[in-house]
N, C-alpha and C positions, 0 to 999 in steps of 0.2 A: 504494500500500500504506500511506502513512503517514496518509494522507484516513481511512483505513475505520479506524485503528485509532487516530485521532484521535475519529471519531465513535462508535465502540465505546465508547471512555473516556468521551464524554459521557453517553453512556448510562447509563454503568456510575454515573457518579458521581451520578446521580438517586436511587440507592439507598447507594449508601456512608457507611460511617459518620463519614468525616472530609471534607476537601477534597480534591479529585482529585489537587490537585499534592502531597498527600502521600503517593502511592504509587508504586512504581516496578515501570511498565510491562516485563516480565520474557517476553524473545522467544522464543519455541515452537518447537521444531525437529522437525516431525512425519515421523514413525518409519514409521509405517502408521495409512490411514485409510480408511475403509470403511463404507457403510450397508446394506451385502448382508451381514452378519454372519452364522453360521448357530446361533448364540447356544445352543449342547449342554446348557447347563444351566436354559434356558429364565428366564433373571434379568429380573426383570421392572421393573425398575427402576434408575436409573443407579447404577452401581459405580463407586468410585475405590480404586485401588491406588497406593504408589508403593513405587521401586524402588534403591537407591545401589548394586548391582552388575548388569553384565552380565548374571551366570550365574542369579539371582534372574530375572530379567524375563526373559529367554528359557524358563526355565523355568512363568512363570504364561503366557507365550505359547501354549506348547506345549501346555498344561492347556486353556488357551480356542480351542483350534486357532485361533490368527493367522499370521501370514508378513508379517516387518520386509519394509521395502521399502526402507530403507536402513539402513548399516550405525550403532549407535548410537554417539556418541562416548562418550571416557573422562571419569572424574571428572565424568561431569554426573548430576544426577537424573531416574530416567526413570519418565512417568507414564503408567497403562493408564487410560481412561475407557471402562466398557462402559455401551452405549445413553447416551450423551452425545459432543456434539461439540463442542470447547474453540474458542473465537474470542479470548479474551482471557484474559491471568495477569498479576494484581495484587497486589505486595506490600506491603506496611508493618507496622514491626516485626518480630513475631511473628507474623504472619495471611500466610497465602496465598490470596490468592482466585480458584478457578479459575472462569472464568464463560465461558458457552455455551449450548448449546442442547441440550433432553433431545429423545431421539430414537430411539424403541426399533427395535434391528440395528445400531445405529451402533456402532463401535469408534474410538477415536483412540488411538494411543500418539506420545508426544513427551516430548524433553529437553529441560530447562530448565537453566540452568545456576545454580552454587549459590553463587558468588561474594559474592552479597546476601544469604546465610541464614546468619547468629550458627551457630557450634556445643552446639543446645542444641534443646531439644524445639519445633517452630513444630505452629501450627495450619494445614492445609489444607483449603477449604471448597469446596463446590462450586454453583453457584448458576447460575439460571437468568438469562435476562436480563433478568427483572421484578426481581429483586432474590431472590427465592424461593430460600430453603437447602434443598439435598437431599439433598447429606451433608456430614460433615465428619470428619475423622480428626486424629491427632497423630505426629508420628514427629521420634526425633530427628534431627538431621541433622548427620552425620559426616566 
């Protein structure tokens, strides 16, 4: 596991806008993952949501009819990716960069924890593993 997510980072760093060793590699604890999605709202494109309670993300679950496959822990941040599938989360500073692979039916949900994140507005981006931005969002984190 730490081979692939050694070579993942080399990868990733082809595109990054600093040195690799300036970011810290931030471990994914996936929730529910799935590429048989039945996608109700027919979204044609990768979606990222994120989430700091419980009752929030079970509730956009329920809206995207998903089913956690494990229970999620407390105080972590929890994140939906529709039609994307996360391999790698990369912080520094204020940026988050969630990087994967787009992939239309695909669902990932996973916690990240927030121990590394200032309490204050961060950027969350999402990217492909060419370097490609597909979206990006801002949320504070509390």
């Amino acid at each position: 596991m730490f081979r692939s997510i050694v070579k993942m980072m080399q990868n990733a760093g082809k595109f990054l806008s600093y040195p690799i060793l300036q970011y810290i590699p931030i471990s994914i604890n996936t929730l529910a993952q799935t590429d048989q999605w039945s996608n109700p709202f027919n979204q044609p494109s990768p979606q990222l949501f994120l989430f700091q309670d419980e009752d929030a993300l079970r509730s956009a679950l329920n809206r995207f009819q998903i089913q956690l496959q494990k229970t999620p822990p407390d105080g972590d941040l929890y994140v939906l990716c529709l039609n994307f599938q996360t391999e790698l989360v990369l912080f520094r500073y204020l940026t988050c960069k969630i990087i994967g692979e787009e992939q239309l039916g695909s669902v990932h949900v996973f916690a990240i924890t927030k121990k590394y994140f200032p309490r204050r507005s961060l950027h969350f981006g999402l990217f492909e593993n060419d370097g490609r931005k597909l979206r990006g969002i801002n949320q504070v984190i509390y």
